[in-house]
C-alpha positions in Angstrom: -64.7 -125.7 -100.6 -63.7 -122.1 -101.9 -60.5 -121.4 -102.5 -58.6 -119.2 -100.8 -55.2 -116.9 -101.1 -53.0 -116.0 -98.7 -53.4 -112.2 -100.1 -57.3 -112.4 -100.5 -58.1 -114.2 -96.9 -62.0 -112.8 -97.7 -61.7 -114.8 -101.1 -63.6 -112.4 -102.7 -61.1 -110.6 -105.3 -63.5 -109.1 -107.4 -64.1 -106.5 -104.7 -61.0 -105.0 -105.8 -62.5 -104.3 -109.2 -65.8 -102.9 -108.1 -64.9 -99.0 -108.2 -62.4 -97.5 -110.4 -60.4 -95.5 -108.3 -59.7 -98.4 -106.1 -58.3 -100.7 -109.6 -56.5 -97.9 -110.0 -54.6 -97.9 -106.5 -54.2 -101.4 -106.9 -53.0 -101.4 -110.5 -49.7 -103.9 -110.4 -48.3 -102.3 -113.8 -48.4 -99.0 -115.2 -47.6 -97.1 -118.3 -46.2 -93.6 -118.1 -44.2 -91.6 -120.7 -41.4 -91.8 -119.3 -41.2 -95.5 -120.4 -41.4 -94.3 -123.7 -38.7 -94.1 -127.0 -39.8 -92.8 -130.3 -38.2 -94.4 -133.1 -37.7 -92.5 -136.3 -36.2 -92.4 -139.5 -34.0 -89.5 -141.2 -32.8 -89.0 -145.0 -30.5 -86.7 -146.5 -31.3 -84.4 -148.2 -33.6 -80.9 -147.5 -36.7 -82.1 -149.5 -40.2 -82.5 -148.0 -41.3 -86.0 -145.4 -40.8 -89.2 -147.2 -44.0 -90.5 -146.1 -43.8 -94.6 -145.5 -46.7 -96.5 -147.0 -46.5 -99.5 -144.7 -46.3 -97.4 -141.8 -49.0 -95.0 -141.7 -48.1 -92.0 -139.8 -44.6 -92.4 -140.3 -42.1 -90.5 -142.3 -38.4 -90.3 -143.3 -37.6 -86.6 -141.9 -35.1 -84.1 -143.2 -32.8 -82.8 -140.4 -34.9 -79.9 -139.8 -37.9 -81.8 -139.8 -36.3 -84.9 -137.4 -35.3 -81.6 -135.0 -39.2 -80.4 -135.2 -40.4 -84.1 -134.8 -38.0 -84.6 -131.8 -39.9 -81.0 -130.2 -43.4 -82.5 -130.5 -42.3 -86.0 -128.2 -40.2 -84.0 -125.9 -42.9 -81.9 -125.2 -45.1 -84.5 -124.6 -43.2 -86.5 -122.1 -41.5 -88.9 -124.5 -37.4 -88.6 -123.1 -35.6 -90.5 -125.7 -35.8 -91.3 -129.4 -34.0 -94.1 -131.6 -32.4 -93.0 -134.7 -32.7 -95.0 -137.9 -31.0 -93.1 -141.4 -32.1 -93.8 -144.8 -28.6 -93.4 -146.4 -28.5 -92.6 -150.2 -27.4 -95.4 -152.3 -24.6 -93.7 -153.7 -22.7 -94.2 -150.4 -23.7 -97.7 -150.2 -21.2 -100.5 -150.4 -20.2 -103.7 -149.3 -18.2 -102.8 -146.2 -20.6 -100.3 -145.1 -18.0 -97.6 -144.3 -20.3 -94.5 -144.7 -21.3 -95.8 -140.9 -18.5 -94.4 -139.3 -18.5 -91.4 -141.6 -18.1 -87.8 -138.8 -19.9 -86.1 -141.1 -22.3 -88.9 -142.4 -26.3 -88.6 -141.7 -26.7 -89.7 -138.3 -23.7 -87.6 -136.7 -24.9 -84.6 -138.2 -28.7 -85.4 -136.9 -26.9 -86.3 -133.2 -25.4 -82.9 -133.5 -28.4 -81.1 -134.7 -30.8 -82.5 -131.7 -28.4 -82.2 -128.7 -28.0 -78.7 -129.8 -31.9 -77.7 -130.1 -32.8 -80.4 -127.4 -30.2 -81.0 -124.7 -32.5 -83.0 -122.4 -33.3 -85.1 -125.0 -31.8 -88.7 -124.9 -30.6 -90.0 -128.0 -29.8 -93.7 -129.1 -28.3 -94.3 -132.4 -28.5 -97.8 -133.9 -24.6 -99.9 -134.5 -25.6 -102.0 -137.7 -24.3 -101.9 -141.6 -27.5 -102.7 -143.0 -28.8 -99.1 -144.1 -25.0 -98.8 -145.4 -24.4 -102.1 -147.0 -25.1 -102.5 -150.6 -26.4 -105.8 -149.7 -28.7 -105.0 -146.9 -26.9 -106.9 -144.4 -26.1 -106.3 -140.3 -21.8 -107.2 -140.9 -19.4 -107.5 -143.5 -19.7 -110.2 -146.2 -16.8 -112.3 -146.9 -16.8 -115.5 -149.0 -20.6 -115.2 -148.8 -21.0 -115.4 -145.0 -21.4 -112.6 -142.6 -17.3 -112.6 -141.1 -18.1 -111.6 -137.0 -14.7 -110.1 -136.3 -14.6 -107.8 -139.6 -18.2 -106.7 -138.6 -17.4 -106.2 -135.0 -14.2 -103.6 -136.6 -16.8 -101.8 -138.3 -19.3 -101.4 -135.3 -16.3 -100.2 -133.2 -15.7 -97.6 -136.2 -19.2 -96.5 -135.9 -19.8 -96.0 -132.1 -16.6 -93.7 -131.6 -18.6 -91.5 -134.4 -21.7 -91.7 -133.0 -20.2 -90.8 -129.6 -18.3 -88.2 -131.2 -21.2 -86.6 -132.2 -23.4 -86.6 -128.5 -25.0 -89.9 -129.0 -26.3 -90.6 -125.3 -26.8 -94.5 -126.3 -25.4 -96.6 -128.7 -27.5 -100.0 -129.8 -25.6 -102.8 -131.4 -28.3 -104.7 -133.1 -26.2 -106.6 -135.4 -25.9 -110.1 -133.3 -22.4 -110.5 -133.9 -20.2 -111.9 -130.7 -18.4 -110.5 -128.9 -19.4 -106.8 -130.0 -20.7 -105.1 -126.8 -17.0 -106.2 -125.1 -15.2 -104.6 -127.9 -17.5 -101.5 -128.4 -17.0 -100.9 -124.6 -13.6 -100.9 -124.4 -13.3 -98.5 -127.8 -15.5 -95.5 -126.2 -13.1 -96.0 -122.8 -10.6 -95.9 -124.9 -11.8 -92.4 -126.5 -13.2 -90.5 -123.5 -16.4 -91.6 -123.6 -17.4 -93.9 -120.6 -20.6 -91.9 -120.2 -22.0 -93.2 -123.5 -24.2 -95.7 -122.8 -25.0 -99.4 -124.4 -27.8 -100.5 -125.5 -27.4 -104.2 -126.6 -30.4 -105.7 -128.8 -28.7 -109.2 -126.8 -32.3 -111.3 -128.2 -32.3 -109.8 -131.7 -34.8 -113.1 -133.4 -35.0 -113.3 -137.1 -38.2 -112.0 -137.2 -40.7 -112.0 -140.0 -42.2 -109.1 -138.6 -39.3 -106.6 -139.3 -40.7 -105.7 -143.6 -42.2 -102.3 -143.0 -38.7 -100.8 -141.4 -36.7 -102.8 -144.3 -39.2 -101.0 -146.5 -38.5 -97.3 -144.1 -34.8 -97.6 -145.0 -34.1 -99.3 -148.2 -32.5 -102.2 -146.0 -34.1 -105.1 -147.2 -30.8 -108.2 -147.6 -30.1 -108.1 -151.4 -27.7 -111.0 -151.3 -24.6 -112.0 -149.1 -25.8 -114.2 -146.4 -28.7 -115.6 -144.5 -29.8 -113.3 -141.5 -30.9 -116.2 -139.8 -27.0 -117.4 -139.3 -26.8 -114.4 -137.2 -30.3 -113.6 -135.7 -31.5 -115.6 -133.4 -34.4 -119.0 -134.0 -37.8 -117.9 -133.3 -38.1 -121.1 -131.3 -35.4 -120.5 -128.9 -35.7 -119.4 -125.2 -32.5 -120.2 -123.7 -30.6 -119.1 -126.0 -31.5 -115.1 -125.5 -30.7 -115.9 -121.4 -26.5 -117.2 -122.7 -27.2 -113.8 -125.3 -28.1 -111.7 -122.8 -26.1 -113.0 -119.6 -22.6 -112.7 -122.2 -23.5 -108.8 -123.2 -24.0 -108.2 -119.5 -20.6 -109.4 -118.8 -18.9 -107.9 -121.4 -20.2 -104.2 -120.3 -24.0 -103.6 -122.0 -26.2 -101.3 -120.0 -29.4 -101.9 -120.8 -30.6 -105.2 -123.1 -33.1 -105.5 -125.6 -35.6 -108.2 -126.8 -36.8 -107.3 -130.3 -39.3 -108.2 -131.7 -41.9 -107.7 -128.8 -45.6 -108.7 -128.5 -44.7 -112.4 -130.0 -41.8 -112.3 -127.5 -43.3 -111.3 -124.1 -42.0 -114.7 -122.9 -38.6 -113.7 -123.4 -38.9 -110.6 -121.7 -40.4 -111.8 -118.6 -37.6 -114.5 -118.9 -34.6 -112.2 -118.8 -36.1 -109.7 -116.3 -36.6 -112.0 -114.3 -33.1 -113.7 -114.5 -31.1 -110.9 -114.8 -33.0 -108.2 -112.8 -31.0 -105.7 -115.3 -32.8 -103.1 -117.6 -34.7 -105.1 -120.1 -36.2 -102.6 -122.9 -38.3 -104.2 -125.7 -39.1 -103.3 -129.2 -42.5 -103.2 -130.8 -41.5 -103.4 -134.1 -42.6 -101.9 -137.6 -45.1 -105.6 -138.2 -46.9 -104.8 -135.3 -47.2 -101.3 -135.7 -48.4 -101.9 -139.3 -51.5 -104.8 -137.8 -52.6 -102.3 -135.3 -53.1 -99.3 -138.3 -54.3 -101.7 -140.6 -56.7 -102.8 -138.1 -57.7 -99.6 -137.2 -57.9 -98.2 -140.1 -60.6 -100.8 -141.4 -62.3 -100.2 -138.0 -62.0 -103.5 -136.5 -60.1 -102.5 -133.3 -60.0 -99.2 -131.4 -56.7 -97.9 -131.8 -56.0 -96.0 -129.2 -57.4 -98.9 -126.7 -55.6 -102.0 -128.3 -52.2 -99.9 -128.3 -52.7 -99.1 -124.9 -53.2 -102.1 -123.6 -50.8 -104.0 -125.3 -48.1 -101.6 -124.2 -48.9 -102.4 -120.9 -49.3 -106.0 -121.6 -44.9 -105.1 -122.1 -44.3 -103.7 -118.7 -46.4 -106.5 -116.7 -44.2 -108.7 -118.8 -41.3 -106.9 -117.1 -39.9 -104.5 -119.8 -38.7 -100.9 -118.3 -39.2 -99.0 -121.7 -40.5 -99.7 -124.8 -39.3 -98.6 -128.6 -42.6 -98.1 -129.8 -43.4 -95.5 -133.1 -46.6 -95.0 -131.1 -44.5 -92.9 -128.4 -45.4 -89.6 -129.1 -49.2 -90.2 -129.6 -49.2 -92.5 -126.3 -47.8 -89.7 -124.5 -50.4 -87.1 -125.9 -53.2 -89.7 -125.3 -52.0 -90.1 -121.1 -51.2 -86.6 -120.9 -55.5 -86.0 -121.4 
C-alpha cells in the first residue's frame, strides 16, 4: 500500500519539485538579507587592515576603515553588524577595566558608525576577554572566574557601550545572573531602548581559534573556560540558560557556536517561541575557505545552503562573516 499524507492526498510529492518556480512558491525557509549580521573586528590605531590569516577575507579595521566596511554591508542589505576590538596590550590587565573605558575603542567605533550610518544597527559584545591580560570572559580571583565581580564589570561596560549609541549589547560571558543585572543598569541610566542580546547557549567550543587568533584573546592562564561555558554534550541545559535570561529581561538569545548546534536551535525556538539568533563562528568560516580555496566545495553554494540549513532550524538572524558577500550574492 502507498503511503499517504494528509497534505499530499495525491501521494505524489515530487510534483512539487518538478519546475522551479513552483519549489520556489513552496519553499518552507528562506534566506534574505535582512537575516543577516556582519561580524567584524576593529584595532586602534590609523595604520593599514590587519589582515587575519586564519580567516581569509577578514581584517582587523582601523576606525575609518570599520566606517567604510560598515558602507559596503549596509549597502548591500546587511542591517546590523557585531563589533569585536583588538585592544592593545598596553591596556590589558587582569580586571579588564579598559571595557568600560568612554573613550576606549569600541565607544569611539559606536560613535563613529551611528554618525556616518544612522540606520545601521550596532551590537557590541559584554565580555573581558580582549581586555583581560589572561584572555578570560570575567574576573579571576584565587584562580577561578568570580561570577559577581564579572557581572560588576559587564554592568560597567554596557552603560559605556550604551553611552556611546550601541543599539544592542551581547553578554557572551556565561556568567549568572548578568542579563538581570545589565537590564536593570541601562534602566537605571536612560537607556531602556538598548536592547539585549544574551549569548544564553554559549558551549565551550573548539571551534572558536580563528577569532581567539582575530583578537589576541586566546586564555593565558586564570581559569578553565569550560567552568563557565557550557558542555558540548548538553541539551537541556541551554533550555534552563535560555528560559533564566528570558526572565531576567534578554531580548533576543543566542546559540553559539552554530552548524554543530542546529539541535539546539530548533530546541529553544521551538520552546521559547522568542528570537533565537545563532552564530556561525570563526571554525566554520575557516572549513568553508579552506575548502574552497583547495576547490573541493563551491563556496558560494555550501555557504548558502548551510545558512539556510540555520533558518529551517528555526534561527531568525544569523552572525555570519559571510554577511556582506551573501547579501551581494542574493542581491544578483
Amino acid at each position: 500500500m502507498p503511503i499517504r499524507f494528509a497534505s499530499y492526498p495525491s501521494g505524489r510529492p515530487r510534483r512539487l519539485r518538478t519546475r522551479g518556480a513552483i519549489r520556489d512558491l513552496v519553499r518552507e525557509a528562506r534566506l534574505s538579507s535582512d537575516d543577516l549580521i556582519q561580524p567584524l573586528f576593529v584595532h586602534d590605531g590609523d595604520g593599514p587592515d590587519q589582515p587575519i590569516p586564519s580567516m581569509p577575507g577578514m581584517y582587523r579595521h582601523s576606525l575609518p576603515s570599520l566606517v567604510e566596511r560598515c558602507g559596503r554591508a549596509h549597502a548591500a542589505g546587511v542591517r546590523a553588524v557585531a563589533l569585536f576590538p583588538r585592544v592593545n596590550d598596553s591596556l590589558k590587565n587582569e580586571a579588564g577595566s579598559e571595557a568600560w573605558n568612554d573613550d576606549g575603542l569600541v565607544p569611539r567605533a559606536v560613535r563613529a558608525l551611528k554618525s556616518a550610518l544612522p540606520d545601521l544597527a550596532v551590537i557590541t559584545d559584554l565580555a573581558l576577554d580582549p581586555y583581560s591580560s589572561l584572555g578570560q570572559d570575567g574576573v579571576v580571583i584565587d584562580g577561578e572566574i568570580h561570577n559577581e565581580a564579572t557581572i560588576e564589570a559587564l554592568v560597567r561596560q554596557a552603560a559605556s557601550h550604551a553611552r556611546a549609541g550601541a543599539d544592542v549589547v551581547a553578554p557572551s560571558d556565561m556568567m549568572d545572573g548578568r542579563v538581570g543585572a545589565i537590564r536593570a543598569t541601562l534602566d537605571e541610566g536612560g537607556h531602556s531602548n538598548t536592547l539585549i542580546l544574551a549569548y544564553s547557549a554559549k558551549y565551550a567550543s573548539s571551534f572558536y581559534g580563528p577569532f581567539r587568533d582575530a583578537l589576541d584573546s586566546a586564555p593565558r592562564g586564570g581559569a578553565d573556560k569550560r567552568t563557565y561555558q557550557m558542555d558540548p554534550g548538553n541539551g537541556d541545559e541551554a533550555l534552563v540558560e535560555v528560559a533564566r535570561d528570558l526572565d531576567e529581561g534578554a531580548d533576543m538569545v543566542m546559540v553559539k557556536p552554530g552548524m554543530p548546534y542546529l539541535d539546539i536551535v530548533w530546541r529553544v525556538k521551538e520552546a521559547f517561541g522568542c528570537p533565537v539568533f545563532v552564530y556561525q563562528v570563526s571554525g566554520e568560516y575557516a572549513m568553508y575557505k579552506a575548502a574552497a580555496a583547495n576547490g573541493w566545495l563551491d563556496e558560494e553554494a555550501v555557504v548558502l545552503e548551510g545558512l539556510l540549513g540555520f533558518r529551517r532550524a528555526g534561527a531568525d538572524a544569523i552572525l555570519t562573516y559571510y554577511a556582506t558577500d551573501v547579501a551581494e550574492w542574493l542581491s544578483r
